[in-house]
N, C-alpha and C positions, 0 to 999 in steps of 0.2 A: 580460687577466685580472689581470696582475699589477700593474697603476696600480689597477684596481677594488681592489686589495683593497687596495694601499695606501692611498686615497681615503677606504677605508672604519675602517683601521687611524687614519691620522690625524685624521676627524672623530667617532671613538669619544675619541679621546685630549681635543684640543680641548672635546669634550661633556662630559667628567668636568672637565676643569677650570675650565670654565663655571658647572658646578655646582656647586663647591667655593667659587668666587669670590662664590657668591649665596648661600652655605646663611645660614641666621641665626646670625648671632653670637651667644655667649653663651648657648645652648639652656638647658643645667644653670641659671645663674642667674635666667634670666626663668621656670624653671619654681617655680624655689622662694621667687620673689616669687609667682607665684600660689599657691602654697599656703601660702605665708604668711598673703598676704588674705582666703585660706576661714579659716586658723584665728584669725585677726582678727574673721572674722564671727559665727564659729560660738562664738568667747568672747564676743561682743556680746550674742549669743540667748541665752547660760547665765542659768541665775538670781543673782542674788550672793548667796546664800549662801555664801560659799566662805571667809568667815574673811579674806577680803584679797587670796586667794590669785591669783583670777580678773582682779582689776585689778590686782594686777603683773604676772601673766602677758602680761595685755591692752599695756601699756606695755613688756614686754619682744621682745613679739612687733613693735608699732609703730616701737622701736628697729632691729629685726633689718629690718624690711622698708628703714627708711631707710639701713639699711647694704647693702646687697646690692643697694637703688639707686644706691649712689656709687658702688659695687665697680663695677656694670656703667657709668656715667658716665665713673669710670678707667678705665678698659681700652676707651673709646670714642674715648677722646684721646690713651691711649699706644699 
């Protein structure tokens, strides 16, 4: 009984850090590249009417997204 349940103590152990070792990196940042590129898109489909505003936002937004792909590049190689 008592190997059983250490068998079972140390393949719960092993399993969690199985899992740790595979989770995706950088979750938070590749989530807000994708919401970057919806608000990339969804400033594409506005109208320009906006006075200017909409294509700097547009080029502010295309900035952010190329930084938060280096950001995750860095931290891929450090």
């Amino acid at each position: 009984m008592k190997k059983m349940l250490f068998v079972a103590v140390v393949s719960a152990a092993l399993g969690g850090l199985a899992t740790q070792a595979f989770a995706d990196p950088q979750p938070n940042m590749k989530k807000a590249l994708v919401s970057l590129e919806e608000a990339k898109n969804h400033l594409e489909k506005a109208t320009a009417d906006k006075g200017g505003h909409r294509v700097k936002a547009m080029a502010l937004v295309a900035d952010a997204i190329a930084e938060v792909k280096a950001g995750i590049e860095f931290d891929n190689k450090h």
